[in-house]
N, C-alpha and C positions, 0 to 999 in steps of 0.2 A: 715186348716191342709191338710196336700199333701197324697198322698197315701201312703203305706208301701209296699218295695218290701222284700220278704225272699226269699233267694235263699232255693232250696228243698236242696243242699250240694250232688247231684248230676251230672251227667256228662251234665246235663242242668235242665231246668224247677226254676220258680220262684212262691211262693203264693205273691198273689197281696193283699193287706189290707186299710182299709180306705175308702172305695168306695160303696156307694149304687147302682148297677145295674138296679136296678126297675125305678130310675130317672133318667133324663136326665143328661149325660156327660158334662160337661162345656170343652170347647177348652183346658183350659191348664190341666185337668186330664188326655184327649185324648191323648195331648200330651208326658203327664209324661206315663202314659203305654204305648204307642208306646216307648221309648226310653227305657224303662224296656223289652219289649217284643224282642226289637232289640237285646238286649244283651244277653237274658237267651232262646230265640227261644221257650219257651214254658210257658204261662203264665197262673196262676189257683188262679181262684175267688169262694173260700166257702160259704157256707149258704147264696146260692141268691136264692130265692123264686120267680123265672121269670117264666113269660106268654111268650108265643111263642109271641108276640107283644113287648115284652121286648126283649126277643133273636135278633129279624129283627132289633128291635132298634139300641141294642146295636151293633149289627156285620154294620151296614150300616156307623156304626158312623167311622167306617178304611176304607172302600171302597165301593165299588156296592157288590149287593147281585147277587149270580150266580146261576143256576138254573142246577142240576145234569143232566147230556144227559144220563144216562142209569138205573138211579132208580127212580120209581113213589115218585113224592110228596106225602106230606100229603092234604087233602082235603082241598084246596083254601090258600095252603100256597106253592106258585110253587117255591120258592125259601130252602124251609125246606123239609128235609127227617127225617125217627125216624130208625135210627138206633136200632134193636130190632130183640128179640129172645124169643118165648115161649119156657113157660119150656119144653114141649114134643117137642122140634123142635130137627131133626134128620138132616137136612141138613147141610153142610160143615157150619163153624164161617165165616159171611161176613168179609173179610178183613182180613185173617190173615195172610197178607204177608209184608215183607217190600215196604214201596212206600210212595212218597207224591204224592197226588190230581190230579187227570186231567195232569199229564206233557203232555199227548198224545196230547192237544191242545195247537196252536199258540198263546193264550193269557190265561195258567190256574190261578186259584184263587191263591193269594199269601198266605191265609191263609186258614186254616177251624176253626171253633166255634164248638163245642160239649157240650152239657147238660146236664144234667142226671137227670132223673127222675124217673127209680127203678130199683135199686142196690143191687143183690144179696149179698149175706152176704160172697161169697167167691169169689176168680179167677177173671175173667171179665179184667185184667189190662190191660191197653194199656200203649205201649212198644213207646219208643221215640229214636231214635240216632243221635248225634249232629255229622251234618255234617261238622260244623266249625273244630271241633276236630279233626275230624277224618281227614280233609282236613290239618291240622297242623302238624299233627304225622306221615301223609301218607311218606312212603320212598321215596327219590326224583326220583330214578329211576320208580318208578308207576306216580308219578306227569309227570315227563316228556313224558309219552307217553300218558296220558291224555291233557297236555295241547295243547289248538288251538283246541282241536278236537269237532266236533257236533256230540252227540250223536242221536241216530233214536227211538223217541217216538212215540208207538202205545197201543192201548185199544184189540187188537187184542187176545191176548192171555186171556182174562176176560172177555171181553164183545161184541165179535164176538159170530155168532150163535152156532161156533164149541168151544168156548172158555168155563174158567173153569164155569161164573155164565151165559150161552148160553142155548142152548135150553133143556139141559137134565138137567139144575139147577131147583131143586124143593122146592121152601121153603115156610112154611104158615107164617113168619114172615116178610119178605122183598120182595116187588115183582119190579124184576131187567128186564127189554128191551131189551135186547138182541137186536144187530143192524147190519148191514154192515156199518155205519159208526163209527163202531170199529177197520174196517182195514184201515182208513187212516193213514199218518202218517204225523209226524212233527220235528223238530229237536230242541235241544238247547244245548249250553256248558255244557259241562263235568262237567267245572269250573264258578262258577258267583261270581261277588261282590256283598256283601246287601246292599242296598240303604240307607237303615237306620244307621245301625251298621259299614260298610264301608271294612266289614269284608268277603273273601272270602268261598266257600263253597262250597262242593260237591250237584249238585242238580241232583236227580231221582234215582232210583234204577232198576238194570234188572231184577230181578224178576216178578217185573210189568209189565213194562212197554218199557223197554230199549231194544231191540232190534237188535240194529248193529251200527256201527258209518260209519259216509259219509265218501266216500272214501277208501273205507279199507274191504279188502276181505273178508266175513264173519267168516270162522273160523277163522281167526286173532283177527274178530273184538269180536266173543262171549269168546274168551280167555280172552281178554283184559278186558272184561263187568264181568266176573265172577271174574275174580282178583279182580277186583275193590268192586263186591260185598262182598264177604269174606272179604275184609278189611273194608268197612264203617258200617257193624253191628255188630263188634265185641264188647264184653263185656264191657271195660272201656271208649267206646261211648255210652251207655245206659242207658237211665233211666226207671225205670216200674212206671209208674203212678199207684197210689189206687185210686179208684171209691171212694166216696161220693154221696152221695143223695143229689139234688140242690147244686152241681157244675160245675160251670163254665171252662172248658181246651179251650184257642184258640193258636193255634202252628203257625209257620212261616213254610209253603212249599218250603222255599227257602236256611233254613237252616238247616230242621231234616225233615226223616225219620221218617214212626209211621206204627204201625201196631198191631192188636188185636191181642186178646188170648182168650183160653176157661177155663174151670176148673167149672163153675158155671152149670153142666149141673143138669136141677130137677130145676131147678129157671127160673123165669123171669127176662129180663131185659131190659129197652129203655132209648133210650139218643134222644135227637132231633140234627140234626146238620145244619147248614149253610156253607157257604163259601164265601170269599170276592175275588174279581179281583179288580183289579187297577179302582181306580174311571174316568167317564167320559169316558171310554173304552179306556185308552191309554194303553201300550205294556204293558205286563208283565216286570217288572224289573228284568233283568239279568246282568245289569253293573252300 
């Protein structure tokens, strides 16, 4: 019997059914959820009762395991971070901004893996926008002044010394590195095609990461990066994810947008996460 895909009846995301996590993947399951994930860009597996040896399992089984350049692993797991917040923590929510993963390097993970392991009984959602959508619906006049163009990814504004989680970031829940090589930069289209799904898509967001585009005079170029932002995370490209306890969310970086939220403050709560690149270290898929 093959997996079940249900789509959530949102502006993405599918529950995936049928499938034991704990055990080994057989190629054509691999494959049936790859072609499910291509389509829905955000796919979620309930009541899995996984070890962090099940998580590496499972995430290695779509690509190489990549290893965060500016948050401490967990103790002998250099590829897993936990994602986590005590209840008394007063520091800014890691990640409440729009972005997908790493754009700031020349090869970022095409996906992340998230877990959950305690789940406050409120808030906590993380936010999902489908950039395929939003890339469909975009007015051609916005398209046309993004297409051809490379945009300027950098970690600069986050995780530079001066940046928001830099040196005056203080939290007893996540402890973040702070680096100079948060001001490199790197570039990719505006616009890509998914490798999988065959489907184009807006990849990265300026709030992050985005920066300026080559070629093009900065204020030009941050006009053009905020237009663009105000149109890829509006309302009817969004989905909110609910947390569960022992679940599984792994999203496609190539075709949505994510970003946390608060509301859960007086609680605990941790997720473990991974992230995959392209296996065998070949390029990131951008066409």
């Amino acid at each position: 019997m093959g997996i079940t895909v249900t789509p959530t009846g949102e502006a993405c995301g599918a529950y995936i059914g049928g499938v034991d996590l704990t055990q080994p993947l057989s190629d054509e399951q691999i494959e049936e959820i790859r072609q499910a994930w291509g389509e829905h860009h955000v796919i979620i597996f309930r009541d899995q009762q996984l070890s962090d040896d099940d998580l590496e399992r499972v995430s290695a089984s779509f690509g190489d395991l990549a290893i965060d350049p500016f948050v401490k692993s967990l103790p002998g797991r250099e590829h897993m971070i936990a994602i986590q917040r005590e209840a008394d923590e007063t520091a800014a929510i890691f990640a409440e901004i729009w972005h997908a993963d790493w754009t700031f390097k020349s090869n970022p993970p095409f996906a992340t893996c998230l877990y959950s392991i305690e789940i406050p009984p409120v808030g906590g959602d993380t936010l999902f926008a489908n950039q395929v959508l939003a890339l469909e619906e975009m007015p051609e006049e916005l398209r046309s002044r993004l297409e051809g163009q490379l945009a300027i990814h950098s970690a600069k504004m986050g995780y530079s010394k001066k940046g928001s989680y830099g040196d005056k970031y203080k939290s007893k829940s996540m402890e973040v590195v702070a680096s100079d090589e948060a001001l490199e930069q790197e570039t990719h289209p505006f616009i890509l095609k998914h490798p999988v799904s065959g489907k184009e898509s807006i990849y990265g967001s300026a709030i992050a990461y985005i920066i300026g585009v080559s070629d093009m005079p900065q204020k030009e170029a941050m006009s053009l990066i905020m237009e663009l932002q105000r149109w890829q995370v509006q309302e009817q490209f969004v989905y909110a994810h609910k947390w569960e306890k022992d679940m599984l969310v792994m999203w496609d970086n190539r075709s949505v947008l994510h970003k946390a939220t608060g509301g859960y403050e007086g609680y605990r709560r941790e997720l473990h996460r991974t992230t995959i690149s392209e296996k065998d270290g070949r390029p990131f898929s951008l066409s």
